[in-house]
C-alpha positions in Angstrom: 47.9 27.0 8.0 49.0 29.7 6.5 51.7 29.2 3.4 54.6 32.5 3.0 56.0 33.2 -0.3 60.0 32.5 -0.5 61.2 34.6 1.9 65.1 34.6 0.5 67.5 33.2 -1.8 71.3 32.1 -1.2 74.1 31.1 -2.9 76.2 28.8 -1.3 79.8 26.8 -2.4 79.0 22.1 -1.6 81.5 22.2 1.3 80.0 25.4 3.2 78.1 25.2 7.0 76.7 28.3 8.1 73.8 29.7 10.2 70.8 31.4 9.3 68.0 33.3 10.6 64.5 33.8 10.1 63.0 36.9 11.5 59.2 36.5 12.2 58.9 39.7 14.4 57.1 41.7 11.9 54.7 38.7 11.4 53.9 37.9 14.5 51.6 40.1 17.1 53.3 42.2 19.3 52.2 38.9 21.9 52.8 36.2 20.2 55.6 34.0 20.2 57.4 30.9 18.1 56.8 27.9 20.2 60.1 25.7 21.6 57.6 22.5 22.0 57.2 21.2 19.1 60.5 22.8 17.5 60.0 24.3 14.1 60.9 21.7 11.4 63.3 21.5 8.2 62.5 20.0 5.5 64.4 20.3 1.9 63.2 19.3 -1.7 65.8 19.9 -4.9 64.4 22.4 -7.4 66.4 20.9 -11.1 67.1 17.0 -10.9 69.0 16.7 -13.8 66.1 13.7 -14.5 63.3 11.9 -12.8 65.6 9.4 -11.5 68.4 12.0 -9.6 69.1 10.2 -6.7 68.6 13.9 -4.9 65.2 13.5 -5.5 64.6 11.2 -2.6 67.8 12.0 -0.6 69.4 15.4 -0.9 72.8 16.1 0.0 71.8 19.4 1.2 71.3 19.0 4.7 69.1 21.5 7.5 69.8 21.1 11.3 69.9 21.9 14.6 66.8 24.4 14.4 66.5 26.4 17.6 64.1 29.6 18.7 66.3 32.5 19.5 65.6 36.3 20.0 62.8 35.9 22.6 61.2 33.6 20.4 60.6 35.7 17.6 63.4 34.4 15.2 64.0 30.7 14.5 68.0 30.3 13.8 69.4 27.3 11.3 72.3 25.3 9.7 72.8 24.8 6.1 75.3 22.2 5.0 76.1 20.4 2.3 74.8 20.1 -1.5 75.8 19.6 -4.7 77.4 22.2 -7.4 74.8 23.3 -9.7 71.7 22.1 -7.8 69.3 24.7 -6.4 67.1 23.3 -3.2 64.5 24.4 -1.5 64.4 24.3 2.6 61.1 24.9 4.5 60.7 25.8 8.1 57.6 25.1 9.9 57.4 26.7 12.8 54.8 26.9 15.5 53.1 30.2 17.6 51.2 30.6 21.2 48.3 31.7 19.3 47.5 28.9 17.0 49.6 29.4 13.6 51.6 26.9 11.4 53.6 29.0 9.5 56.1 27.7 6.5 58.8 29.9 5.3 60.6 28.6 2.3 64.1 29.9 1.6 66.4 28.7 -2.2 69.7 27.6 -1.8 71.8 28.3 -5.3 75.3 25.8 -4.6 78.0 26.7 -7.0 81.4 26.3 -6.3 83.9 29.0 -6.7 
């Protein structure tokens, strides 16, 4: 498995959806591609519950979906939406290559409302 650093940070307002993209072309081999089956995976954790018993803990409003490969399966494209003012969260992508890697890219999500 092998475990990126954060690759970006956003700021984003609660009531925003938007698409994102992950580039993994410098990463990869100039063979290698992200894998459709199994699709890379979201998953999202809040960085500052305001206590150990913030509901966002176990569910948090900021949502990831409808992860798809794009770019001859060298980029891995996202939706964001969702969140809370003043919460920061953390979304990881697993993704999956031809030659055997698991690679996680974690990306911040700053929500303040303007």
């Amino acid at each position: 498995r092998i475990k990126w650093m954060l690759l970006a940070k956003y700021n984003k307002q609660p009531a925003e959806v938007k698409r994102y993209v992950i580039s993994f072309a410098k990463f990869l081999s100039s063979s290698e591609l992200i894998l459709t089956s199994p699709l890379p995976v979201g998953t999202v954790r809040l960085l500052n519950p305001a206590s150990d018993t913030d509901p966002e803990i176990a569910s948090p409003t900021l949502s990831v979906s409808n992860i798809t490969v794009v770019n001859n399966q060298t980029e891995v494209g996202y939706f964001i939406a969702g969140a809370t003012d003043g919460k920061r969260y953390q979304v990881t992508i697993t993704s999956y290559t031809d030659q055997s890697q698991v690679v996680e890219s974690e990306i911040e999500f700053r929500v303040v409302e303007i």
